[in-house]
Each structure stands twice: as structure tokens, then as C-alpha cells.
N, C-alpha and C positions, 0 to 999 in steps of 0.2 A: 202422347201414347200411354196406353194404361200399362200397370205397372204388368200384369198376367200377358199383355200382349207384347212383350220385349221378345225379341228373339235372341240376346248375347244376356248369358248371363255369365259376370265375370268374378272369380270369386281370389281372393286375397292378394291383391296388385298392389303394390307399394311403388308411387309412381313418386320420386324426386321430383320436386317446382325448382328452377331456378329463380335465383334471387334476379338474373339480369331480367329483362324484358321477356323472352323467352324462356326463364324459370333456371333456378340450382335451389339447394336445400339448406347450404352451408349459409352460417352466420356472419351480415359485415359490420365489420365497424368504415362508417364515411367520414374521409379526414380532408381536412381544409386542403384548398390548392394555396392559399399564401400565409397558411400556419400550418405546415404537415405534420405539427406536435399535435394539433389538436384535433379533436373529431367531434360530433353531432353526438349531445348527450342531456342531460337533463337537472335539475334541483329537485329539491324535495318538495317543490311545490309545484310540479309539472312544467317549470319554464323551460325551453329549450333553448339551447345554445350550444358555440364551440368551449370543447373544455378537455382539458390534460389527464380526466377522468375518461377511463377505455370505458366504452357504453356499445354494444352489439346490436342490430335492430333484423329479424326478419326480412327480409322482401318479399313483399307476396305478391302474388304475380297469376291473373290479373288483380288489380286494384280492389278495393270494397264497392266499388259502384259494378264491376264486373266489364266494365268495358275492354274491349282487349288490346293488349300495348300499354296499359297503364300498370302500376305499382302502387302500394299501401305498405308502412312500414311497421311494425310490429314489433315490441321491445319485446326482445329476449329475457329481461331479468322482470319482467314485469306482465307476461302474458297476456294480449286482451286491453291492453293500453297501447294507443297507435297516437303516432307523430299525425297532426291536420292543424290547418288555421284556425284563428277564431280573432275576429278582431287584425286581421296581418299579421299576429304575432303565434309563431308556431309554439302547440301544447303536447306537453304528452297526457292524452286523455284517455280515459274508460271507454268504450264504447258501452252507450245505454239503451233501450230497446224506444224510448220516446221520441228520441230525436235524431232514429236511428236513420231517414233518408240525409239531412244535414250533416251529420256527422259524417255518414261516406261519402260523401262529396266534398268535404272540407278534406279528408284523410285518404285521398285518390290523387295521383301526379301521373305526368307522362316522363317518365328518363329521356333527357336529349344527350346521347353519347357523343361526349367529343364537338358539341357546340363550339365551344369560347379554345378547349386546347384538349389534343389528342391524349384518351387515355383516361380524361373525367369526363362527368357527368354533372348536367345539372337536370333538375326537377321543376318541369311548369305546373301551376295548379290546373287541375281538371275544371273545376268553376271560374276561374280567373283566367284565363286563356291570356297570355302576354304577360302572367307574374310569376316570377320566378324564386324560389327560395334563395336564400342568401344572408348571410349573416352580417352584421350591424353592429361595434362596439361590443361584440360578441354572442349578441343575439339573434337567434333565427326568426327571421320575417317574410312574406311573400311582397316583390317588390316590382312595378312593371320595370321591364329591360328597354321600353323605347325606341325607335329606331337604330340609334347608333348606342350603346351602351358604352357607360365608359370603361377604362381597364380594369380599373378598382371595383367596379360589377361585375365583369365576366370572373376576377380571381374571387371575389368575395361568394360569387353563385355559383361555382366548381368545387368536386367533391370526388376523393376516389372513393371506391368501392374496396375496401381491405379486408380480404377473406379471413374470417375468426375460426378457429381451431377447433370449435364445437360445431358438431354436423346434427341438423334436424332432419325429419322426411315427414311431410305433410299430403297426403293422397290428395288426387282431383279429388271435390265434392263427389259422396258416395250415397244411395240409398243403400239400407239394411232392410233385406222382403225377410220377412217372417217363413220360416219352413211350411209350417203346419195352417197357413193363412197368407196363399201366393200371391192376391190381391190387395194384401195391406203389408205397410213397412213400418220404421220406427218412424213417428214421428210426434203432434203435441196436440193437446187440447187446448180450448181458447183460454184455458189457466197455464199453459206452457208447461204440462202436468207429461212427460211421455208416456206413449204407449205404442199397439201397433195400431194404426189410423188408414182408412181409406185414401185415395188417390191425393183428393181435395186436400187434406191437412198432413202428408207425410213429408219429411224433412229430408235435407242431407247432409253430410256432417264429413269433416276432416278426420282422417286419423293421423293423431302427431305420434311420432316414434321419435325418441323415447317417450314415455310419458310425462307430466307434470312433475312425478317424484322422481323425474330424472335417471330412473331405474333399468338396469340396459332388457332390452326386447318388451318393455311395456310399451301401451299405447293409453291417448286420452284423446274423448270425442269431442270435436268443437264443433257447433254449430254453424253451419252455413250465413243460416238469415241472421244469425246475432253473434259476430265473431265477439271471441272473449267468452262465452257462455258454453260450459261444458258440460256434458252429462259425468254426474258424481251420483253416488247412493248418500242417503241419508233417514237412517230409522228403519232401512234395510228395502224402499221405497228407491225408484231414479229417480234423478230431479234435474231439472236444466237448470243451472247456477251459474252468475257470472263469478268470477275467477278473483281469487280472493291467495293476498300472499299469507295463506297458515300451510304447516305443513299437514293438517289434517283433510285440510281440501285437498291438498294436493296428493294424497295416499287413498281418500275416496273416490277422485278420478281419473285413476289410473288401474289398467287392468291389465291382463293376458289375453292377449289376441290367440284365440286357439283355433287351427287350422283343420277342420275334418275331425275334432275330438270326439263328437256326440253326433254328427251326420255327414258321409263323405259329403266333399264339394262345398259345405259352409261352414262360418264359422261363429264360436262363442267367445263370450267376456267374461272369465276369471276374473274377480273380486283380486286386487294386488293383498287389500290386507286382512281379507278376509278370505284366506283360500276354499278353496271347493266351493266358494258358495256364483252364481252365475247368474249374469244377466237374462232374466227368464221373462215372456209375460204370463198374463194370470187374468182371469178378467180384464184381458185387452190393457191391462195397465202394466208398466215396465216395472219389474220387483228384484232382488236380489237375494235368490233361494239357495239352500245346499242341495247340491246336487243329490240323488235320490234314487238313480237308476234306470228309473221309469221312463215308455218309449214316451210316452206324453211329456216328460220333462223335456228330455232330448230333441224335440220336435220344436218344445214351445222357447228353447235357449239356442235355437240353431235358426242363422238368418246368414244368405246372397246376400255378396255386398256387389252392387252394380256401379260402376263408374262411368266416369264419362271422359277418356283419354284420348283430348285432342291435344297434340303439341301444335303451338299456333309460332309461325314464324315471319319474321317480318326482313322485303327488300327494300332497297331504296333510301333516298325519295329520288326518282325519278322524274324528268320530265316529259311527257307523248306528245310527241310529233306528226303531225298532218300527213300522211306518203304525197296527198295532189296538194295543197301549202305547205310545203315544206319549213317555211319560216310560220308558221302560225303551231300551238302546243294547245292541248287542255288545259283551260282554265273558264277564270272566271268574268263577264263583260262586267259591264258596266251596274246593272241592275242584280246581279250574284247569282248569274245562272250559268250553268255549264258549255260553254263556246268552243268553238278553237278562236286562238285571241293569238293577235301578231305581238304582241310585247310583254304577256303574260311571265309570270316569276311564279308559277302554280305548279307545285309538285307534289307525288303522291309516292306512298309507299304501296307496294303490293303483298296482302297477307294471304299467307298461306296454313292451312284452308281457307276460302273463305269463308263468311259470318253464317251461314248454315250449317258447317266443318266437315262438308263432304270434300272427301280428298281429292287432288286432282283439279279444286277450284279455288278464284280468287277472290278479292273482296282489294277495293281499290280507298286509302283513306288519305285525306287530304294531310298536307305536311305545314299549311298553315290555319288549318281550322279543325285543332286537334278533335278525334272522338267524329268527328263528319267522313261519311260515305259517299260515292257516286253510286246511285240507287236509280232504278225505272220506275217511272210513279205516269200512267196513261201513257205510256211509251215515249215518256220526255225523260231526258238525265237530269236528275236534282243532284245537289249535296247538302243532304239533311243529316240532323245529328244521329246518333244512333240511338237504335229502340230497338229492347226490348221483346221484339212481337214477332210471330211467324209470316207476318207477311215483310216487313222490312227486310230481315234476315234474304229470303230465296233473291227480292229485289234488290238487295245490295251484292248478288254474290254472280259473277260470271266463268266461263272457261274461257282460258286465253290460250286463244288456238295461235300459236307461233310458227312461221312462214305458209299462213294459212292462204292467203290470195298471190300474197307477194314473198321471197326470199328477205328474208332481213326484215321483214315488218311482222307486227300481230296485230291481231282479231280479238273483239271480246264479244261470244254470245253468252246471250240470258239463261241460266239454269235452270228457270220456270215458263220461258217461252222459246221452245226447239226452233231454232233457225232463224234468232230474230237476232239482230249486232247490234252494237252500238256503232254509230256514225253519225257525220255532223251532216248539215243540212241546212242550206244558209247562213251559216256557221253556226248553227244552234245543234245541240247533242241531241241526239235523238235515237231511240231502240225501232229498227223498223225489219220488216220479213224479209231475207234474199229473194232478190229479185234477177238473181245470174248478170245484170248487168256491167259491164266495165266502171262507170261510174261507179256504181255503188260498190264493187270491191275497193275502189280508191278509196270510197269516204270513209269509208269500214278499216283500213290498214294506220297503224303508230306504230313508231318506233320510239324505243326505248332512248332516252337520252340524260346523260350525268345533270 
């Protein structure tokens, strides 16, 4: 959707993330389940390990791959440097823009609450599916759990979650539309140069409160596509800069979020240490002017900021039950396609909204093939991993009509084909049209099961 064809335009939301799965703002430190002295913290040469040094990490939520239910951890004292693997052995790294798909996939987990013992958490890898973090002689490594894991792994791979005293707020990803140019927003050149930019190249960015200089009601912009990379002035020029510990950096990207100062309904970027002067453009290029009066200033330093605030929730994992086999559940046969199967161990969480994030629908994700959907692909049910794409999204997402044919049973139709359920069908899963039949209302009905 073009940026002039939006219908909501939402202007200064400060929406708290949770650190858990479902997002807070607050800062943890994660401490061993069989050293509760110690917690998840780091050396000066990026090793990570447990240690008797209090170290705070972010949770960002979702992950840096964007998938959702995942987490990505983010050092508090170090901005822009996130916990990921590399070699099995967990680093605390920079995030750099070359190897920036690997890095988010190394530096992406899924939280299993309450796995191994109620109250912690452990962390699988998003690309390792079956490794789970855990610490070793006191070093953090991702390590498969195996079938039967022994005791010494499930305590070694538990972790609580210990809320720290300093409170962050980090917005959903936001565009900034430019007032005086409602078809372009803030965004970069192919020199990663800002300005205001058409559809094709405009960006969206965090805003963290406080800011970088930790200064109370500033804010600093982080980049979407390149966490760690903030917009700062430099030579009085914006610039996207990864995150550097001076305090110089850190007092040029930090500003005044001003609410309605220069145009009702949007707002501007006061300079923290350069006051009066404001994030303007000028020749389409992002500058840092003093203010001047003029409606043309006002116009060109005043930008909608648009979010995108879904809170995404998660049930389960559940297992669905056959209403006419009763003893047979969704899962998966023999060749890893969607059945109903008599002796299946196949359970799924159900998110809310689901993966298109219209309210009211769900999206069904598997609980042993983390990041995999039950999706419609030619009116068969697949569990393909998740993508990216506008067609995935509507196919992975249904309404679950509850005591829709039956009391005590639900229904799931397709969001993008009116009247069509999922039901099995020889026992293969399949999306097919109502046909008012008895049969087909049975195939059509599950029940929820622990």
C-alpha cells in the first residue's frame, strides 16, 4: 500500500514491547537455573558466558529475522551488539550490514517457557532447530537437547528472566511521512545517505526512549533493516551510523521528540545538543537546521509517524482432534504432510492475530517445527516454513469459528477463500468449499486438546 493511500495516520504512540514473547520494555538480566549467582554476560572480547558480573540484555520481540514468537537479545550497556552463534559458541557481536541476513538468523531464538522447570526459560536456535543454548564450563554454546536430555542439560539450558530496574520503550517499527511531501518518508540512498525517499526506498526505525544519552524524554532512531544503526547529525548533515560507545555519538543521536510544535498532528526532532536547531529536509536530503520561523521550515521539519501496532499473542500448544476419529489429531504422516494421524505427538500453538494481523483471525504454528505454518497452497494444507510474502501471510491465516457445526468443536475457514474449511479427506488435510453436507461438517470440526 502506498504511503499517500493509508487511511490511519497515527501520530506519537509510544507502544512498550515486551521482553517476554509477547513483548515488555523493561530490562533482564538471565540467571542460571543451577548457579542463581550467576547470569548471561560477556568478556571484553565478546565471549559470552555465566558470570557474577550483573550484565542486562533487551529482549526484542519479535526476533531480528521478524518472525513472530521469536526473540533477539540486545545488550543494554552496549547498543546494537546482540547475543547469536557463531561456530556453537555464543558472541556478543555488532550487527554489520554485509552479513546482515546470517547475523539475524544466528541472533534469533524461540523462548520455551517452563520447558525443563516451571518459571524458566530456555532458548532454541531459530537455524538449529533442536539446539538449545546452554552453558558449558561456563560458557554459552548452542547444544542439541536429543531425545531424552540429561538433568545436567535441562539445568545447564534454563534461565530466569530477572527484571532490571531500568525501563526502556522502543516503538513498533515506524515510518516518518514528510508533511509538505505525503508520498515520501524518511528514508536512504543507495549510500545509506537519509532523506525523504519514495515508496521503494523509505525506511522504518524505532524510537527508543530515553535516548542514547540516557537523558530523560529523549528519544534515538534505530534503524529497522540495520539494528544498531542510528540516525545522528554529523557536520550538521543526518547520517545513519552504527552505534559507537563515545559520548559524542551518543548526544548527536539523541533528540526532542516534539509533539505538534511546528504542525498540529506531527511531530519534529530537536537537536539534544544543539538546541533549536531540527531535523529538517532540504533538497530531499535529511539536515540539521535552526529553526527560522518560516511556514516552509515548519512544513519541511514536521513528519506522521505511522506504526504498525499489532500485539501478537500466543495459545497453547494444543493438540486437534478428529469430531468423526476421534482417536486420530493433526499432524504429520509418514512423508510430512498434514493428516489426521492415530498416534501423532503434533501440536500447534494458535496466534493471535494471525500472520496477516487482522483481528479476529488465527494463524496455526507448529510446536515441533518451530517458525512452520499450516498454510493452503492449491487447496491442500502444507506446513511450510514462514515467508515473508503477501501471498503466504492471507494462506496461512484462518477464522476459527468455535461451536460452529458442532458444540464443543471448531472450524477453521480460509480468510482469502469465503466458505472454504479446512478438513481432512482420506485423512489428508485439505481446504474445500461447504457443501452443507453432514459429512463434511464432521470433517470440518477439532477439538482442542491439552
Amino acid at each position: 500500500m502506498s504511503i499517500a493511500g493509508r487511511k490511519e495516520w497515527i501520530t506519537f504512540i509510544m507502544l512498550i514491547i515486551t521482553v517476554l514473547s509477547e513483548g515488555s520494555g523493561n530490562h533482564r538480566r538471565l540467571l542460571s537455573y543451577n548457579f542463581p549467582s550467576f547470569n548471561i554476560g560477556f568478556n571484553a572480547d565478546g565471549l559470552v558466558s555465566i558470570t557474577t558480573t550483573e550484565e542486562s540484555f533487551r529482549i526484542v520481540s519479535p526476533g531480528l529475522m521478524g518472525i513472530p514468537l521469536t526473540v533477539s537479545f540486545e545488550s543494554v550497556r552496549y547498543p546494537g551488539r546482540y547475543l547469536r552463534h557463531r561456530g556453537y559458541i555464543l558472541h556478543l557481536d555488532t550487527f554489520t550490514e554485509g552479513n546482515h541476513l546470517l547475523f539475524k538468523k544466528d541472533a534469533t531464538f524461540y523462548p520455551r517457557h517452563g520447558r525443563y522447570f516451571g518459571g524458566y526459560t530456555t532458548y532454541e536456535s531459530y537455524n538449529f532447530p533442536g539446539y538449545f543454548v546452554r552453558h558449558q564450563n561456563y560458557v554459552l554454546r548452542i547444544s542439541a537437547s536429543g531425545n531424552n536430555p540429561t538433568e545436567l542439560f535441562k539445568k545447564d539450558a534454563s534461565f530466569l528472566e530477572s527484571e532490571d530496574n531500568t525501563v526502556i520503550t522502543r516503538t513498533s517499527p515506524a515510518e516518518f511521512v514528510s508533511a509538505n511531501f505525503p508520498t515520501m518518508a524518511i528514508g536512504f540512498t543507495t549510500l545509506n545517505l537519509p532523506q525523504i525517499a519514495s515508496e521503494s526506498l523509505t525506511e522504518r526505525f524505532r524510537v527508543v526512549s530515553p535516548g542514547l544519552n540516557s537523558q530523560c524524554d529523549t528519544v534515538s532512531l534505530e534503524s529497522e533493516k540495520f539494528p544498531g544503526y542510528y540516525l545522528r547529525h554529523r557536520g550538521f548533515l543526518i547520517h545513519l551510523d552504527a552505534f559507537e560507545e563515545q559520548s559524542v555519538f551518543f548526544n548527536d543521536a539523541s533528540f526532542w521528540m516534539r509533539e505538534g510544535i511546528l504542525k498540529q498532528g506531527y511531530v519534529s526532532f530537536e537537536s539534544y545538543n544543539y538546541p533549536n536547531r531540527y531535523i529538517r529536509h532540504q533538497g530531499y536530503r535529511l539536515k540539521l537546521h535552526p529553526y527560522d520561523g518560516s511556514t516552509l521550515f515548519k512544513a519541511d521539519a514536521s513528519f506522521m509517524q505511522h506504526s504498525d501496532l499489532i500485539s501478537i499473542r500466543r495459545e497453547g500448544p494444543y493438540r486437534f482432534s478428529s469430531k468423526n476419529f476421534a482417536q486420530h489429531t493433526i499432524g504429520m504422516d509418514n512423508s510430512g504432510l498434514p493428516h489426521i494421524v492415530g498416534s501423532g505427538d503434533d501440536m500447534f500453538y494458535i496466534v493471535r492475530p494471525g500472520l496477516t494481523g487482522k483481528e479476529g483471525t488465527v494463524s496455526l504454528a507448529s510446536a515441533s517445527f518451530p517458525g512452520h505454518y499450516l498454510r493452503h497452497k492449491n487447496l491442500l494444507i502444507h506446513l511450510d516454513p514462514f515467508e515473508e510474502t503477501a501471498v503466504y501471510k492471507p494462506d496461512a491465516t484462518f477464522y476459527l469459528r468455535e461451536d460452529h457445526f458442532f458444540k464443543g468443536y471448531f472450524s477453521l475457514e480460509s480468510t482469502n477463500l469465503s466458505k472454504h474449511f479446512l478438513r481432512h479427506q482420506g485423512y489428508r488435510l485439505k481446504l474445500h468449499g461447504y457443501d452443507d453436507s453432514d459429512l463434511f461438517r464432521l470433517d470440518a470440526s477439532f477439538k482442542f486438546e491439552l
